[in-house]
N, C-alpha and C positions, 0 to 999 in steps of 0.2 A: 537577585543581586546581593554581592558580598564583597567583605575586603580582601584585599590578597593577602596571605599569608606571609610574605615576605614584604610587600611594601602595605601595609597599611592605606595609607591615599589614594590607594586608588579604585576603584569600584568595579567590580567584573562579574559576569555571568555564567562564568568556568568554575565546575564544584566540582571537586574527586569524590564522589559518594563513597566508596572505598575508607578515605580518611577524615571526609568532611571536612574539607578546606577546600577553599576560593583560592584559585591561582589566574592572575592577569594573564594578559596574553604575552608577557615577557615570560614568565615563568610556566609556560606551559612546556612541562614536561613527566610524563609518568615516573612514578617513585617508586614502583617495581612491578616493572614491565616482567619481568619473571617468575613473578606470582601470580597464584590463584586469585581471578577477581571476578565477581559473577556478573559488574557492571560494565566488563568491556566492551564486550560487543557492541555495546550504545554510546560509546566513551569516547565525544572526541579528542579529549586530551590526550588517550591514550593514541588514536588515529594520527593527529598531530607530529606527535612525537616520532611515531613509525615513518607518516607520511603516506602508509599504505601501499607501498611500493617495496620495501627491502622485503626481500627472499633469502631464507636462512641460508648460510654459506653451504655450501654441500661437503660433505666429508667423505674425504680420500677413499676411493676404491680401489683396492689391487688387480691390476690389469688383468691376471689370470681368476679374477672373479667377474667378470663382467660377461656378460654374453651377450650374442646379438641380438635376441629378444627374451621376454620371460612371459610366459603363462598365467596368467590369473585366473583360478576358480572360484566365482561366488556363489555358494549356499544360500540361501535352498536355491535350485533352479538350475543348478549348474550350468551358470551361465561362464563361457570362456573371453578370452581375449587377451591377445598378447599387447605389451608392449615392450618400450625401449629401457634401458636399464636405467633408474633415475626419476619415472613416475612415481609420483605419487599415488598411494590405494585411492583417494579423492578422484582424480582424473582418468583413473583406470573404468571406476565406477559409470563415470558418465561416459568412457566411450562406448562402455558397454549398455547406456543406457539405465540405468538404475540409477533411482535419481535418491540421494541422499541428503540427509537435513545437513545445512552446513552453512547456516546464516549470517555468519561473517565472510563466505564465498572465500574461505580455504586459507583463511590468516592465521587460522590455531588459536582463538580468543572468545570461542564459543561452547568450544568442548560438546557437540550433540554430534558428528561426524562418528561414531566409535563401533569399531567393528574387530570380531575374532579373531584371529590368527589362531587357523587350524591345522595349520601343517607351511614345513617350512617358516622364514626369518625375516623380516624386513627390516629398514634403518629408521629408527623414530626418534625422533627430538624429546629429549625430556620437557614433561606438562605436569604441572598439577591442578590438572583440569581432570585427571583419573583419579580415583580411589586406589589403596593399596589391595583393596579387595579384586576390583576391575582389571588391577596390572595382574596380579596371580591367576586370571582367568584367562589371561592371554590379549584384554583390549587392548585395542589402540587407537587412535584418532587417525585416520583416515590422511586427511591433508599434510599430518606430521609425518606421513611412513613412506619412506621410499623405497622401491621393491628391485634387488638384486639379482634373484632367483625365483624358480618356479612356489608359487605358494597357493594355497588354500584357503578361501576368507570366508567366514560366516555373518551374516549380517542379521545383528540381532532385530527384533521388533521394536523395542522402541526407536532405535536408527532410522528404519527406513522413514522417509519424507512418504506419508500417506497421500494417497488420490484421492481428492472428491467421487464420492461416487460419480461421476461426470454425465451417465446418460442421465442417472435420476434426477440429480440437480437439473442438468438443463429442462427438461421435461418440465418441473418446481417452477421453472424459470419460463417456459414458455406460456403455460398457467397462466403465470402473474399478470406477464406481458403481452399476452395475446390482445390484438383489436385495437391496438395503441395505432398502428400504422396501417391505413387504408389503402396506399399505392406504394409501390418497393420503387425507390430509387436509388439504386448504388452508384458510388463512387466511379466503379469502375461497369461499364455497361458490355453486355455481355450482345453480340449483334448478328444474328445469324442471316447471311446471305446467299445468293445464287449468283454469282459471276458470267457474264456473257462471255461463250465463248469465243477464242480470238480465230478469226480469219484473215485471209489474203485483203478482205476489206476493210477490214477492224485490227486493224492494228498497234493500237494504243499499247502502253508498257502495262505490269501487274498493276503497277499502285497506282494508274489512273485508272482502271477498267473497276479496282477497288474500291476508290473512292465515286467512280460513277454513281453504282450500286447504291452506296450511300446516300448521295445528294437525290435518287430516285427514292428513298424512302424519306426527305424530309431534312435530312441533316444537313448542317451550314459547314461542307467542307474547304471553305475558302479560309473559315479560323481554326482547321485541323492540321496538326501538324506529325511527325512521326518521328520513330528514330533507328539507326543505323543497324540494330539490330532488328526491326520487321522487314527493314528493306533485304536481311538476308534473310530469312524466314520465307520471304513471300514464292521464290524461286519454286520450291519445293511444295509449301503449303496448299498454292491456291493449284496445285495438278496431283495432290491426292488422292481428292475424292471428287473430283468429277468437277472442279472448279466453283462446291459449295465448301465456304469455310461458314467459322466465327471471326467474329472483328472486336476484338475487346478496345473499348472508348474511354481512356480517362477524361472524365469532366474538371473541367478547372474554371475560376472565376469567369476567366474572359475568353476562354480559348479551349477544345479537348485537345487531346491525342490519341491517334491509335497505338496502341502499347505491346499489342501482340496480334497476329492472327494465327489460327491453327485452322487445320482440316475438320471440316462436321463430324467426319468418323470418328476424331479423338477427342469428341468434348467430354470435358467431367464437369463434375458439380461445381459450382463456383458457392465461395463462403465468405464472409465474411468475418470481424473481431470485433469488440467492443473491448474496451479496457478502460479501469479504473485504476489510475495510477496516484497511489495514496502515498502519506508519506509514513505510515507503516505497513498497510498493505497492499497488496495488489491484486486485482481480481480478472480474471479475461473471460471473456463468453466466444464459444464459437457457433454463428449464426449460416444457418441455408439461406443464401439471398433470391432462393426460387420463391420460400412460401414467409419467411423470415423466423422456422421455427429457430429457438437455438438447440443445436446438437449435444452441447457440451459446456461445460465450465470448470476452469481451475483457479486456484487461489494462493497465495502464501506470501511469504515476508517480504517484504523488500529490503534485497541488502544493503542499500546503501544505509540503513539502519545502525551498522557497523559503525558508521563515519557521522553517528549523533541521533536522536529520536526527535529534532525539531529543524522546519526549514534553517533557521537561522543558524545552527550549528550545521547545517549540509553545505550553508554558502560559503561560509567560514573554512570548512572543510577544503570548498573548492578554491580558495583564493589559495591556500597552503598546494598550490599544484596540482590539485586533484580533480581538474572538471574534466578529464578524460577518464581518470577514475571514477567518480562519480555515474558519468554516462553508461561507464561499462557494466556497473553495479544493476541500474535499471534495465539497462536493455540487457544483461543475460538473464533476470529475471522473470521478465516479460518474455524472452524465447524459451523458458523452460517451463512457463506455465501453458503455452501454447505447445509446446511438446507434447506434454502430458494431457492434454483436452484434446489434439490431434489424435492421436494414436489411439484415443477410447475408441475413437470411433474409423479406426482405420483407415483416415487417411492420408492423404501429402499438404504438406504445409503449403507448396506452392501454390494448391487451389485459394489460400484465401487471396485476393483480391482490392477489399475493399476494409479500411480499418476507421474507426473512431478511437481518439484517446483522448478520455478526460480527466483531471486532472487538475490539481494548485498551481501555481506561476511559478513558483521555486522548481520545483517537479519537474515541469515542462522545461522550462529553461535547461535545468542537468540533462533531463535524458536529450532536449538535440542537442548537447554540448554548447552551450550558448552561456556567455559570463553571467551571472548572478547577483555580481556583487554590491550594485548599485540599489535592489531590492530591499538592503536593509541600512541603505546610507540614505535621508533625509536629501532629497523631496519626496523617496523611497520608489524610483520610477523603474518598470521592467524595460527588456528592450524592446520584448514584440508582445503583443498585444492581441491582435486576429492574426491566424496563418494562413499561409497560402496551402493550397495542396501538394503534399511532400509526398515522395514516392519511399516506399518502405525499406528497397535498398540501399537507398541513402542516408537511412540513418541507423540498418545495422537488424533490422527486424527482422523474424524469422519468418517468409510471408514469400508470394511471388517477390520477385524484385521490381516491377512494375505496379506494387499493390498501390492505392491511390490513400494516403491519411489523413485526414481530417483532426485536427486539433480543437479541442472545444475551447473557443476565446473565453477570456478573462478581463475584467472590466478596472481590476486594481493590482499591487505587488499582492497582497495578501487575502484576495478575494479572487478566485480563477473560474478554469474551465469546471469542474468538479460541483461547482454554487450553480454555474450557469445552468450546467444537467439537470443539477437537482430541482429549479425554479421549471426547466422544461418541460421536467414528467409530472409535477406534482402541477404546473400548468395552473397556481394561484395567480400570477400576474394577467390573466382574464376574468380576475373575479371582481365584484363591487366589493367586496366585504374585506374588512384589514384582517390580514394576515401574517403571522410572526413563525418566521422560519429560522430553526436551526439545525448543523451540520455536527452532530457534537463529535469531536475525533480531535486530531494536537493542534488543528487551527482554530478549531469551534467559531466559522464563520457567521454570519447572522443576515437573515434579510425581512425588510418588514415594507412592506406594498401591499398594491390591489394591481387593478389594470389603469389604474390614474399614473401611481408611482413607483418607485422602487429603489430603497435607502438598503444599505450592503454595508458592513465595518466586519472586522474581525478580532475577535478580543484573544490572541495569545494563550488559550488556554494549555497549552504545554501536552505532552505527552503522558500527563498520568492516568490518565482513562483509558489509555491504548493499554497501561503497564512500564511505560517508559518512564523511569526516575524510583520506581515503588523496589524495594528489595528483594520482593516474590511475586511481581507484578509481572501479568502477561499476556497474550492477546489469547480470546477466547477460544483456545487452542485445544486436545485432548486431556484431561487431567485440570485443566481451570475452574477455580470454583468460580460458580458464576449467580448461586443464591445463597443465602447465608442465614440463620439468626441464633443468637443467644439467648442461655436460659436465662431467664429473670433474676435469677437466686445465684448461680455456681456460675455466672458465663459461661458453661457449655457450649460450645459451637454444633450445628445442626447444618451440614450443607452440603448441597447438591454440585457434582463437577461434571464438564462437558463430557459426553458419551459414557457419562458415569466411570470413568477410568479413575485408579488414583492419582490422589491429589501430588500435583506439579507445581500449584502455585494459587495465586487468582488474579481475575481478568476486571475491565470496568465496574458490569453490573453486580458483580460481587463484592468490589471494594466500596461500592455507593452503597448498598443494603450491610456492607459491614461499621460504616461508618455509622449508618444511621442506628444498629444497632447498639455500637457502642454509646452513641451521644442519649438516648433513649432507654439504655438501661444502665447510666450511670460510670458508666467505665472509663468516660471522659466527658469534661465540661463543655461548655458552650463556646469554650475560648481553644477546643479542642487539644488541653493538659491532660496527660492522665491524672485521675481520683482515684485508680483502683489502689486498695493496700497492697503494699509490696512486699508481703508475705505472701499473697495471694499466687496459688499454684501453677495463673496464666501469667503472670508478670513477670516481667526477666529484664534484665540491665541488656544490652546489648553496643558495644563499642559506646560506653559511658551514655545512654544513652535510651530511656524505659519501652518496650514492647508488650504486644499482645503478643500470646502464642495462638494461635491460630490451630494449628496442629504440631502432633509432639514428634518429635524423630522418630521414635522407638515406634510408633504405629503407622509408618508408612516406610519402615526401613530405610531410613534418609541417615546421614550423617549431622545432619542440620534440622531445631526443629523450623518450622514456616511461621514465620513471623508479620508483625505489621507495626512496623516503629513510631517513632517523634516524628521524624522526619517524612515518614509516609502520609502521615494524616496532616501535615502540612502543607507538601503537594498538593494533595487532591484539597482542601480548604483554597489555596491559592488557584487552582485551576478551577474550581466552583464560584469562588469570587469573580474571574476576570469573565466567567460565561454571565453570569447574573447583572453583573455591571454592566456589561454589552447590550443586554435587553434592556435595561433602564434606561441607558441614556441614547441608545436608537429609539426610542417612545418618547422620550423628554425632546430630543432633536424636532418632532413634528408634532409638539407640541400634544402629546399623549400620554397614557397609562395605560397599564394591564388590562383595565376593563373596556378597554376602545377593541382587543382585539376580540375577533370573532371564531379565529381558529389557531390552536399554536402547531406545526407541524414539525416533526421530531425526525432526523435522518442519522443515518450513520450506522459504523459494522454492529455496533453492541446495542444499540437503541431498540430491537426487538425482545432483550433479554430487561428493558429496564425497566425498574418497578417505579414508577409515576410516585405513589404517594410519601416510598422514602427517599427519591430526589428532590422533591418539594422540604424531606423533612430537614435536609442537610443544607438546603438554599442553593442548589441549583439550578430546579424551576421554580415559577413563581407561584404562590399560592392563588390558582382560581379555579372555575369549574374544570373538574375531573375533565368533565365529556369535550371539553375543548381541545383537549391532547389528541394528536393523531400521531401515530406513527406509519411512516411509510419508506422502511427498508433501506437498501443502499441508491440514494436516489440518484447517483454520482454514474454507475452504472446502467441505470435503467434509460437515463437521459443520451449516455452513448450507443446506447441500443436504438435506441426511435431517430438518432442522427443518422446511426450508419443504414438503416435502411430509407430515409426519406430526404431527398435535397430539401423539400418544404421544411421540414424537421431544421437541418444546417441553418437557412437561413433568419428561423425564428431563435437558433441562439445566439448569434450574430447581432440580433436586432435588441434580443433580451439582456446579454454585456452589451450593449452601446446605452444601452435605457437607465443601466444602473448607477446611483451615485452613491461614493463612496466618504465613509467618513473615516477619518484616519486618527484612532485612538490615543496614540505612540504620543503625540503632542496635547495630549485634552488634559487639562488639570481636571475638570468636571468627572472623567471619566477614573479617574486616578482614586480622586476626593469618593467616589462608590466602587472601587474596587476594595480602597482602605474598608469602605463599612461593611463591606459582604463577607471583609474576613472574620465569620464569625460563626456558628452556626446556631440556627440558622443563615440570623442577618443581628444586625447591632440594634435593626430600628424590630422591632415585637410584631407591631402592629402591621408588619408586612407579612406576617406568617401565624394569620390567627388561628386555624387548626392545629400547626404544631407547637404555640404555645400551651392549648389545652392539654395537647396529646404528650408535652413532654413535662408537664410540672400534675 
C-alpha cells in the first residue's frame, strides 16, 4: 500500500512500477500507453485504462488493394493458409495451427509474438516493443500486422510457443501417479450394451428398449434422464451395428444422464483432463480413463495475467467490465494447452469426456464467469462454494460437449479447490501426526491438521515468486535462472538457467538463493539496503534507485543489462514475511510452535527447484530439522488426477472443504504485528533462526 500521487489521503494498492507511483482508483490511468514498458503485460492499470476491449482503428485500404483472400506461408514448414484481407499474422497463425507465444492474447503489450517478413508487406502499428536492430531485419509483432497481400513469414525460434515434450512428460507423470487409484470411476461412464431385438411382440420405442438394457444390468433408470440430441442419435445408432451400441452415463449428484449413444463399431478411446488452473499458470494432463495412464501434458501462462499477477487485481479487473474477458482469457488458454497435449498424441478432443478442474475461488469464479467481486469486500464471501456437475460445452471447453466437469470445491474466498487437491494427494488429513502444509505460488495458502483437524488461512504472499512485480522476474520458463551464487570477494555471479539457454531473466528459486546470497556475502543488510560501494562495478542507480547487476548487456547481447533492484528485494522480503507470518500465527491459533510439527510439506510449480537451507536463510521457512521438509510437486494437479478418475476420490474432497476452517487474516492485528517483524531478514527476533545467525555473522 501507498499514497496516490495526486491525492495524498488516500491509500491504494495500485503501483506503476514503470514510475513508481501509487495512483488510487480515481487516477487510474496509464501515463504512456505508447511506450515501451516491460511491466505491462501484468499491469492492471494499464488493462484499466484500455479496458481490454479497444481494437486499434484499422487504416484505410484502397479498394483496388484488397483481395478476396491472401496466402500466408509460414517457414520452416511451409505451412499455407489463406485468409480474408485484415487478419492479423497472430490469428493467421492459429488458424493454421502454430501456436505462438503471445501472453497478453494479442493486445501488443508483450512484445514475444515476433516473426520475419520474408517476402511481401503487411500493416503494422508502430511498437517499441522492437529494437532498431529487429525492425532492419524485417520483425514484426504478430498481433500488430495486418496482411493485405500474399506474404511469406519466417518464425524465428525463439517465437515459437515450445511443446512439452508431451509423451515423455506424461509417462514422468504416470510414474509419479501410478497406484494412487485402485478403481477408475469417470464422470462420464462409458456402457457397452446389447439391445433386444424389436419384434411384432416387442414393440417398445428405442429409448425404452435402451434403457431396459440398462435397468437389466443394475442401473436406477427411473433418476435417468436424456436429451434431445440422443433422442436424434438413437434412430440411426442403435441399427448400425446389429443393435449393440455404447451408452455414455453422465453421473450427477442426485441423478445421471445418458449423453450420447453410438454404435460398438465406432467406439474410440475415451480420455479424460485434469487441470490445474493457477493464477499464473496452467497445466492440463490428458488421461486414458481405460487404464488411467496419462498420455500427455501441457502447460503455459495463463493470460489473464495480462489483466494483473494477483487475484485481487483479476477481480478489480473484472468489476471494470471484464468478467467476460476475463473468462475468455482462461478458457482460451485451457483450449490451447489441450490442443497441443491432444494432437501429440493424435487425437480428437471430443474423445475427452470426463474433466477435473482445480483451482483458487477467484480462478474458478472468472473462468465460469461468475461475479467475483464480493471475494475481496469484507465478510469476503464467494458465490459458490461446491459445484454441481457442469457439462464442458457450457462453459466454452474444448472437449466433447457433453464432457461431465467436476470443480474441486473450496472451503473459503481465498482458500480453494487447488488446497483441497493438494491435502487430497498428499492425504496428511489421515495422519495422527501435525502436519504443516504449504502451497508456495501468489496466494501462498497454508494448512495445518492431522486427521483430528484442519486450520486453512492464506497469507497474500503476492506474486513475486512467480516473477510478478520483480523487473527481470519470471516463471521458470527457458533462459531463467533458477540457481545462483556469488563470489565471496568480486560478487561474481555463478548460475545455472533452465535448459541451460541464455539468460532471459530469473524465476523463484533463483531470486530466493540470490537473495540469500546477497544477504550472506554482504551486498545487503539484514534490513535488505544495499551496503555494496557504489563504485563497485555490479552497482548501478537505476530510475533513482540502486541495483545489483546480475548480468551485463554486452554478454548476453541484450540492450539492457539484468538487474535486481530496491524494489525487488522488497517484494520478495514482503512476500517472505506475509508466508512466515502465516505459519506462525496458524500454530499460535492451536495453541503451537514449530516444534509440535512432525512434517512440513512443501507444494508448488518452483518448490522442486528450491534450496531448503537458503529459504530458511532469508526467513521464509522456519528454522528446524532439515529432514522434516518434504517436497511433493504440483499437488494442485495431482489431486485433479486421482478425482477425475475416482468418484470415491470427488467425494473425499467434498468432505475435506467441508472439514476445513478458515482463518481470515485480512482482519488480524496479531497477524499484522508478525508480518511487521518478518520484514527482516532473516526475522527481527535472532533467536528464531539460530543456524543463520551463526552462518551469517
Amino acid at each position: 500500500m501507498g499514497k496516490c500521487i495526486n491525492h495524498p489521503d488516500r491509500e491504494t494498492s495500485y503501483i506503476c512500477m514503470k514510475h513508481n507511483i501509487y495512483l488510487c482508483e480515481e487516477c487510474l490511468e496509464c501515463r504512456d500507453p505508447d511506450i515501451y514498458c516491460k511491466f505491462r503485460s501484468s499491469c492492471p492499470i494499464y488493462f484499466i485504462t484500455k479496458k481490454g476491449f479497444e481494437s486499434s482503428e484499422e487504416k484505410p485500404v484502397e479498394k483496388e488493394s484488397v483481395k478476396e483472400e491472401c496466402i500466408v506461408i509460414f517457414e520452416p514448414g511451409e505451412k499455407k493458409v489463406a485468409v480474408t484481407p485484415g487478419t492479423n499474422l497472430l490469428e493467421a497463425s492459429q488458424k493454421t495451427d502454430i501456436h505462438i507465444n503471445a501472453s497478453c492474447n494479442g493486445k501488443g503489450s508483450c512484445g514475444k509474438c515476433k516473426l520475419i517478413i520474408e517476402s511481401g508487406k503487411v500493416d503494422s502499428e508502430k511498437t517499441s516493443l522492437l529494437s532498431d536492430k529487429e525492425k532492419e531485419k524485417g520483425y514484426v509483432l504478430a498481433c500488430q500486422s495486418k496482411i493485405f497481400e500474399n506474404i511469406i513469414v519466417k518464425i524465428p525460434e525463439e517465437t515459437i510457443e515450445k511443446k512439452l515434450k508431451a509423451a515423455g512428460m506424461g509417462e514422468t507423470a504416470t510414474k509419479k501417479l501410478s497406484g494412487l487409484v485402485e478403481k477408475i470411476e469417470p464422470i462420464v461412464e462409458k456402457v457397452p450394451l446389447q439391445l433386444d431385438l424389436p419384434t411384432m411382440e416387442d414393440t417398445i420405442s428405442d429409448f425404452d428398449r435402451l434403457k431396459r438394457q440398462l435397468k437389466k444390468l443394475g442401473y436406477d433408470t427411473s433418476k435417468m434422464s436424456t436429451n434431445i440430441r440422443v433422442m436424434r442419435q438413437l434412430t440411426e445408432s442403435v441399427r448400425d451395428d446389429e443393435w449393440k451400441v455404447i451408452a455414455s452415463v453422465l453421473w450427477k449428484k442426485c441423478s445421471s444422464e445418458i449423453v450420447d449413444v453410438t454404435p460398438a463399431n465406432n467406439q474410440k478411446a475415451s480420455f479424460g483432463m485434469a487441470v490445474d488452473l493457477g493464477t499464473t499458470s496452467i497445466v492440463v494432463y490428458i488421461v486414458d480413463m481405460a487404464d488411467g495412464a496419462i498420455l500427455s501434458t501441457a502447460s503455459g501462462h495463463n493470460r489473464q495475467a495480462a489483466c494483473g499477477d494477483d487475484v485481487i487485481n483479476r477481480i478489480v479487473c473484472s468489476e471494470k467490465d471484464g468478467i467476460k474477458k476475463l473468462k475468455k482469457m482462461a478458457i482460451s488458454t485451457i483450449n490451447d494447452l489441450t490442443k497441443q497435449a491432444i494432437s501429440s498424441i493424435n487425437a480428437d478432443h471430443k474423445q475427452i469426456e470426463s474433466i477435473v478442474i482445480s483451482g483458487n475461488t477467484t480462478m474458478i469464479h472468472l473462468l465460469l464467469g461468475i461475479n467475483a467481486k464480493y471475494i475481496r469486500r469484507e465478510p469476503y464471501i464467494p458465490t459458490v462454494s461446491e459445484f454441481p456437475i457442469i457439462k464442458a460445452g457450457e462453459i466454452g471447453l474444448k472437449a466433447a460437449y457433453y464432457a461431465g466437469v467436476f470443480i474441486m470445491p473450496g472451503p473459503a474466498s481465498y482458500v480453494g479447490g487447488d488446497i483441497v487437491s493438494g491435502v487430497l494427494y498428499t492425504g496428511f488429513n489421515q495422519f495422527e501426526d501435525i502436519i504443516l502444509f504449504i502451497d508456495i505460488g501468489t496466494n501462498g495458502e497454508i494448512v495445518l491438521g492431522n486427521n483430528e483437524f484442519l486450520m486453512t488461512a492464506a497469507c497474500s504472499a503476492g506474486p513475486a515468486f512467480e516473477g510478478g512485480g520483480i523487473r527481470w522476474g519470471m516463471r521458470a520458463e527457458d533462459g531463467a535462472i533458477e540457481k545462483i551464487t556469488l563470489d565471496p570477494k568480486t560478487f561474481e555471479p555463478e548460475y545455472f538457467t533452465v535448459e541451460n539457454k541464455p539468460v532471459r531473466g530469473i524465476c523463484g528459486s533463483g531470486m530466493i538463493d540470490l537473495l540469500s546470497e546477497m544477504l550472506l556475502k554482504k551486498v545487503i543488510g539484514q534490513d535488505g539496503k544495499f551496503q555494496i560501494a557504489a563504485d563497485h562495478p555490479r552497482f548501478i542507480l537505476f530510475n533513482e534507485e540502486p541495483g545489483f547487476i546480475i548480468e551485463f548487456a554486452d554478454n548476453i547481447d541484450s540492450e539492457e543489462n539484468i538487474i535486481f533492484t530496491q524494489s525487488d528485494i522488497k517484494s520478495l522480503i514482503l512476500s517472505k514475511a506475509a508466508i512466515y507470518a502465516g505459519f506462525s500465527i496458524l500454530l499460535e491459533q492451536v495453541g503451537m510452535d514449530f516444534s509440535s510439527i512432525s512434517q512440513m510439506i512443501i507444494t508448488g510449480g518452483f518448490g522442486q527447484y528450491l534450496n531448503i537451507e537458503k529459504a530458511i536463510t532469508i526467513g521464509l521457512l522456519p528454522d528446524i530439522e532439515r529432514e522434516k521438509f518434504k517436497y511433493m510437486g504440483n499437488s494442485s494437479i495431482a489431486g485433479a488426477y486421482m478425482a477425475l478418475l475416482s468418484n470415491t476420490y470427488r467425494q473425499q474432497a467434498i468432505a475435506i472443504s467441508n472439514a476445513m476452517t478458515y482463518l481470515d487474516f485480512s482482519s488480524n492485528n496479531t497477524f499484522m504485528e508478525e508480518f511487521t517483524r518478518a520484514q527482516f531478514l532473516p526475522h527481527t527476533d535472532a533467536n528464531l533462526f539460530p543456524s543463520v545467525h551463526v552462518h551469517a555473522n
